[in-house]
N, C-alpha and C positions, 0 to 999 in steps of 0.2 A: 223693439219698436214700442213706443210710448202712444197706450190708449189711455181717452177720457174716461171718467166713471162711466158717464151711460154710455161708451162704446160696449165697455167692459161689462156694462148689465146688459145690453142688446147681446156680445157674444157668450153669455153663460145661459141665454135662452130667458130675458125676462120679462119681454117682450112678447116671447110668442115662438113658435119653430120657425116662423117664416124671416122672422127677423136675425134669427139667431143663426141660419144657412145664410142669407144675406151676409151675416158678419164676419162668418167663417170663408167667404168665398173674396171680401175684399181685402181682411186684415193676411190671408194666406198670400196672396197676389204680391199686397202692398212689400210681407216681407221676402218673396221668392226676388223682386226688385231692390230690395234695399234698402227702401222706405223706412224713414227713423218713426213718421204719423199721417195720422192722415188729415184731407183735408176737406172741410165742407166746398160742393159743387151746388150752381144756380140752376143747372142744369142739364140732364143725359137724354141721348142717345141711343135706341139698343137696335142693335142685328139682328140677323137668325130668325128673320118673320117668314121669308118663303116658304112653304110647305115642302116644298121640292126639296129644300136642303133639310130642313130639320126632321120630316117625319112623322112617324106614328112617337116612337119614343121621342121626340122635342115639345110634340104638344102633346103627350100628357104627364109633363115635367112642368111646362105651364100651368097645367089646370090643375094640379095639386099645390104648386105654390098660389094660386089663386084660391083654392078652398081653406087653403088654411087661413086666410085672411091678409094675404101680401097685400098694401100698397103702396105706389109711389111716394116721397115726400118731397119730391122738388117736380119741375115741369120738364116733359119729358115724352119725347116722342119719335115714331118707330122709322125704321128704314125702309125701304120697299115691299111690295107681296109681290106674286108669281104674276098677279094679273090683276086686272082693273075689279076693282069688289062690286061694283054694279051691270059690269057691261061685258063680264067675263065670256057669255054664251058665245056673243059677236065675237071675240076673240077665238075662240073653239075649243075653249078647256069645258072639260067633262064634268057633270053633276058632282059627280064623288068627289072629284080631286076641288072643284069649288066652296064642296062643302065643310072639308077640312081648313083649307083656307080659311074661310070665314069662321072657322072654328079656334085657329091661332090666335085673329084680329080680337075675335069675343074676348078670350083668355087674358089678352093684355088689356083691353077694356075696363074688364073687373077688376084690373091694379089698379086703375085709374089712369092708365095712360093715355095723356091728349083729355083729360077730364072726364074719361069715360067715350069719348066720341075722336078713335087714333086716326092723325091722319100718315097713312106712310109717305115715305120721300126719303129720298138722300138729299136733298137739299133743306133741313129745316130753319134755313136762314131764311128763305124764301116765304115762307108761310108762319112767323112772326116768332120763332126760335132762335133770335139774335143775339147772341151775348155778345160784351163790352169787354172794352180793351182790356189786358188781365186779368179776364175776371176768368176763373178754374171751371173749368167742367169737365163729363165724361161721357165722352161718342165716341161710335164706335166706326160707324161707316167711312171707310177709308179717302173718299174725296170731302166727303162733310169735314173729318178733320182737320184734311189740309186745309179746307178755305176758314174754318175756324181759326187755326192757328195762325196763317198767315196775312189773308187777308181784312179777315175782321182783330187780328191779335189777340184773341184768346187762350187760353193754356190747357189743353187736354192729351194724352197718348190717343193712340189709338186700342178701345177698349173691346177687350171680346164679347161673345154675346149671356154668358151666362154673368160676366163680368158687369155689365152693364146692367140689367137689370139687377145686382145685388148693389151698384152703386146706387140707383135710382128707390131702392126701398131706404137704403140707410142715410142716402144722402152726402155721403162722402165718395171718396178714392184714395187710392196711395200718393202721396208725394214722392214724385223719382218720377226720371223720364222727361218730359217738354215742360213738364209743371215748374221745373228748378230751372234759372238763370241761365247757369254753365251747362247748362243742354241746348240751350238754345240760340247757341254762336252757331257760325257758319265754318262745313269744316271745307266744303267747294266751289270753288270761285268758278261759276259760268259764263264766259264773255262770248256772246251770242252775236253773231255777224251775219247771220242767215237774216232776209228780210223777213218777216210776217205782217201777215194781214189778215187774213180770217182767225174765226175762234180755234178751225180745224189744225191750223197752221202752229198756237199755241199746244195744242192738242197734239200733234207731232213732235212738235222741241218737248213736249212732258215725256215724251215714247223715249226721245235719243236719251237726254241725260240721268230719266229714272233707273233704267238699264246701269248706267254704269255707277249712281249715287247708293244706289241699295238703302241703308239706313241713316244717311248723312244728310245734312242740312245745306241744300243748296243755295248758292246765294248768287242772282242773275243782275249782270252787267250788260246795257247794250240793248236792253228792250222801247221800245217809243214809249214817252210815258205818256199815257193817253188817261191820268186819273180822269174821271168824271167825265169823260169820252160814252158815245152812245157802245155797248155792249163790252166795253172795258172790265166790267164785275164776269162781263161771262167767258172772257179769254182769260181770266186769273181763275174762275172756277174750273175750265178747262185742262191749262197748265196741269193744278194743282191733283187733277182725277187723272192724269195719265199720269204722274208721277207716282202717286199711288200706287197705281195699279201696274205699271211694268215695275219698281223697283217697291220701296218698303218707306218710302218720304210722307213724314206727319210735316212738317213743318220748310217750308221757304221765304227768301226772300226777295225782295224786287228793288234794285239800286231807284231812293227816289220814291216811292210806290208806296211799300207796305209799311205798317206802321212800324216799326223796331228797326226795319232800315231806313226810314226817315227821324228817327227819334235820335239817333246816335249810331257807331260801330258793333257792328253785328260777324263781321269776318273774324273768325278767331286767326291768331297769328302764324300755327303751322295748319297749313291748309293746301291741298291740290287745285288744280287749274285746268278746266276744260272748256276747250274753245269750242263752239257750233258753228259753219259756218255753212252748212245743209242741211235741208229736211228731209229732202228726201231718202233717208233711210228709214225714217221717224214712218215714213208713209207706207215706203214697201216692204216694213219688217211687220206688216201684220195685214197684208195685201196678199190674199190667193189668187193668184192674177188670173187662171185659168177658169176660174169659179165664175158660173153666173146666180147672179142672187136673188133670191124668190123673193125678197122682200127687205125693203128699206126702212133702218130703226134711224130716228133720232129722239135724242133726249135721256142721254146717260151722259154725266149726271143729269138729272130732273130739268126738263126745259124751261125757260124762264119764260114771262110772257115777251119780251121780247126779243124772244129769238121764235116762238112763236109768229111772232109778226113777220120775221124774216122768212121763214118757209110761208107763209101766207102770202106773201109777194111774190114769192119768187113760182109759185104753183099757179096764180092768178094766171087766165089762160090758157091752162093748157089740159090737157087729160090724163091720166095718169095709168100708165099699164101694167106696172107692178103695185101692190100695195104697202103705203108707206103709212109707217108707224110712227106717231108722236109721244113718248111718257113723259107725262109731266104729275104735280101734284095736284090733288082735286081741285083745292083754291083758285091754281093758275089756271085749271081747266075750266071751271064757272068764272072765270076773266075773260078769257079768251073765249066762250059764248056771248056771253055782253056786249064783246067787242066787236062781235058778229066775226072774228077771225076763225073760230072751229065750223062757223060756215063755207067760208071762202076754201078750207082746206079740204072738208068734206063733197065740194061743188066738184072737186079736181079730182078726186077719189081718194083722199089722203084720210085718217083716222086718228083722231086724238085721244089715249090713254090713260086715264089717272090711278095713284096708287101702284102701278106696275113698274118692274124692270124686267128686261127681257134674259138677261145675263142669269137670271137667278128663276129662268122659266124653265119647260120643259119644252123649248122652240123644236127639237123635231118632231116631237108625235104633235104639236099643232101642225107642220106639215111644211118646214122650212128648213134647207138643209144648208144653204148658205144666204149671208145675211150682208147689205151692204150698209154702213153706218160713218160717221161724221166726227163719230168719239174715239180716240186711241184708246180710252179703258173699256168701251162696251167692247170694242173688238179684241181683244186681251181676255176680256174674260167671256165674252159669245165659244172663242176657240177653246179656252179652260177650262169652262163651267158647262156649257149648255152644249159644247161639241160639235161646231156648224162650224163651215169654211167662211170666213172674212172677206172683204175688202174695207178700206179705209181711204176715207177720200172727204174732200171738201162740201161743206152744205150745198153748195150750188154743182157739185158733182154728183152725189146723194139724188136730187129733187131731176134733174137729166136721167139719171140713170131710168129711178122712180118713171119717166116721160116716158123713154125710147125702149124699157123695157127688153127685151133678148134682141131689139134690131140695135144696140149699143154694142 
C-alpha cells in the first residue's frame, strides 16, 4: 500500500502518539481490505458513544486518546447516546450511569467533535452533515451509511468505531469497499409488486429483502417514484435502516430515484432476482404477537421534523395510555418546539427525546420489557441489543396502540 510522506511521518509518530495510533489503526484496516491508499474524506461519523455498549474500558480509551492531544481534522460528528443528555432523569436513567454518559460526550468534545459542542444522531444529514455526490467519507452508523450512499450518493463503507474516529484525526480511510466503482454495481435485482404507502411499509420491504441481500447491493424496480413527494426522503431513510439492520447493505438503488440509478447502469450483468410481492412477512418476522408493549418508540433512525408533524396529527385529540417515545436529534427537537408540535405531542402524553436511541439503551432496568415501534431496524435491534420483546407495525398502528393502551 502506497503512503504519502506525511502519512508516513503521522505513522512513525511525528506527529504526536495520538496521531501515530490513528495511523496505525487506518493504514492496518486499509491493508486487511486491500487498499493499494488511502484517501482524504470531508467528512466522519463515529459509533460506540452509548455508555451501555462501550463501558468503563471504552471511555477511558477516549480520555487517553483525548489527553494526549487527539483532534479531529475534518467535520465530524457522533451517532446516538443511551439517553437524552439533558432530560435523562424524566427518562429514568440513574445518576451514575448519566454521569458516565456525559463523560463519553465530554471526551469526544475535546477532539473537537461537532466543534467542541457534539450533537449525536444517526441521521447527520439532517442537522447539516451533508455531503455531495461522490464526494468520500467515513460513517460508521449503519442506516447513516446507507442513506449516504444511496440516497444523497456519497461513498463510504461502513466504518467501525475505533475505525472512525482514527479516520476523523487523520482525515483519511482506505480505498476498497463502496469507495471504488466496481463495488458499487448492483448485484440484486428487486422487482417489488407489493403496494406501499407508509414509511412503515418501506421499512418492512427493507426487513424482507435485507434478510436475503446480506452484503450485496440491491437494486429496486417497481417502487412509485415519489422524488420530492412530502416524506419521500423519509421512506428511502427507512428502506435504507432496515436493510441495514436485518442483512449487512451499505449501499442501494432505486430504479429512477437515486442518483447512480438515474445517472446511468448501475445492474451489474451476473446478478439474481428477487421478486416482493408481500410485506407481510417484513412485519411479522419481528412481531411478538402475544407481547403487550409497555411502551411505544418511534424515531430509529432519527425522526425528521416531518414526521414529527405526522405523530402530532395523528395524536391531536386523543389521550395517550401508554407512553410514547419520540428520538430525534436536538436541532429537530428545538424545530419542533417552535413549531409548537412537541406541544401538541406532549398535550396527548407523548414525549420527545433528543440525542437518544433506544436500541443502544438499557430499556429493561428503565422499566420496559416490550416495546412497540414503527422501524424494522429499532425492532431488530430493541430484540438484539437491549433484549425486550417487539411488535412492529405502522405509525398510525404505533400512535392507536399508544391510545388504547392493554384495552388493544
Amino acid at each position: 500500500m502506497h503512503l504519502t510522506a506525511q502519512e508516513q511521518a503521522w505513522l512513525v509518530g511525528d506527529a504526536g502518539p495520538a496521531m501515530r495510533r490513528a495511523m496505525e489503526i487506518v493504514a492496518a484496516l486499509a491493508q486487511i481490505y486491500g487498499a493499494e491508499r488511502l484517501i482524504p474524506v470531508a467528512s466522519v461519523q463515529i459509533s460506540g458513544v452509548s455508555y451501555r455498549n462501550i463501558g468503563p474500558a471504552g471511555l477511558d480509551f477516549l480520555r487517553r486518546w483525548a489527553d494526549e492531544g487527539a483532534r479531529v481534522r475534518v467535520p465530524t460528528t457522533l451517532n446516538p447516546a443511551a439517553m437524552d443528555l439533558e432530560a435523562w432523569d424524566e427518562q429514568g436513567f440513574d445518576s451514575a450511569f448519566a454521569a458516565q454518559q456525559q463523560a463519553v460526550i465530554a471526551a469526544f468534545a475535546r477532539m473537537g467533535v461537532g466543534e467542541g459542542n457534539p450533537i449525536p444522531t444517526c441521521t447527520p444529514y439532517l442537522v447539516g452533515n451533508v455531503p455531495r455526490l461522490g464526494e468520500h467519507i467515513a460513517w460508521a452508523e449503519s442506516s447513516a451509511v446507507a442513506y449516504a450512499n444511496s440516497v444523497l450518493g456519497a461513498r463510504t463503507n461502513r466504518e467501525g468505531g475505533p475505525g472512525a474516529i482514527a479516520a476523523a484525526l487523520v482525515g483519511r480511510t482506505g480505498a476498497y469497499g463502496l469507495h471504488l466503482d466496481e463495488n458499487r454495481r448492483a448485484t440484486l435485482r428487486v422487482t417489488v409488486r407489493a403496494t406501499l404507502h407508509t414509511i412503515s411499509d418501506y421499512s418492512a420491504l427493507g426487513a424482507v429483502v435485507g434478510k436475503i441481500a446480506g452484503q450485496r447491493v440491491p437494486y429496486f424496480e417497481g417502487l412509485p417514484l415519489e422524488r420530492g413527494a412530502a416524506l419521500w426522503a423519509e421512506k428511502l431513510k427507512a428502506l435504507g435502516a432496515a436493510l441495514a439492520a436485518t442483512g449487512a447493505v451499505g449501499l442501494f438503488h432505486v430504479a429512477g430515484v437515486t442518483p447512480e440509478a438515474c445517472a446511468g447502469p448501475v445492474l451489474a450483468p451476473e446478478h439474481e432476482t428477487l421478486v416482493v410481492d408481500d410485506l407481510a412477512p417484513g412485519y411479522a418476522s419481528l412481531s411478538d404477537v402475544a407481547t403487550r408493549p409497555a411502551l411505544v418508540w418511534i424515531g430509529c433512525p432519527h425522526a425528521s421534523l416531518a414526521e414529527i408533524a405526522l405523530v402530532a396529527a395523528l395524536v391531536r385529540g386523543k389521550r395517550l395510555r401508554l407512553p410514547l417515545w419520540i428520538t430525534c436529534a436536538r436541532p429537530v427537537k428545538e424545530a419542533a418546539i417552535a413549531q409548537g408540535l412537541a406541544a401538541e405531542i406532549e398535550v396527548a402524553g407523548g414525549r420527545l427525546y433528543a440525542d437518544a436511541c433506544l436500541a443502544i439503551a438499557p430499556v429493561r432496568e428503565l422499566g420496559f420489557a416490550a416495546v412497540m415501534t414503527s422501524s424494522a431496524k429499532g425492532a431488530h435491534y430493541l430484540r438484539n441489543l437491549a433484549g425486550v420483546a417487539t411488535r412492529f407495525g405502522t405509525l398510525e398502528a404505533c400512535v392507536e396502540r399508544a391510545a388504547r393502551g392493554d384495552m388493544l
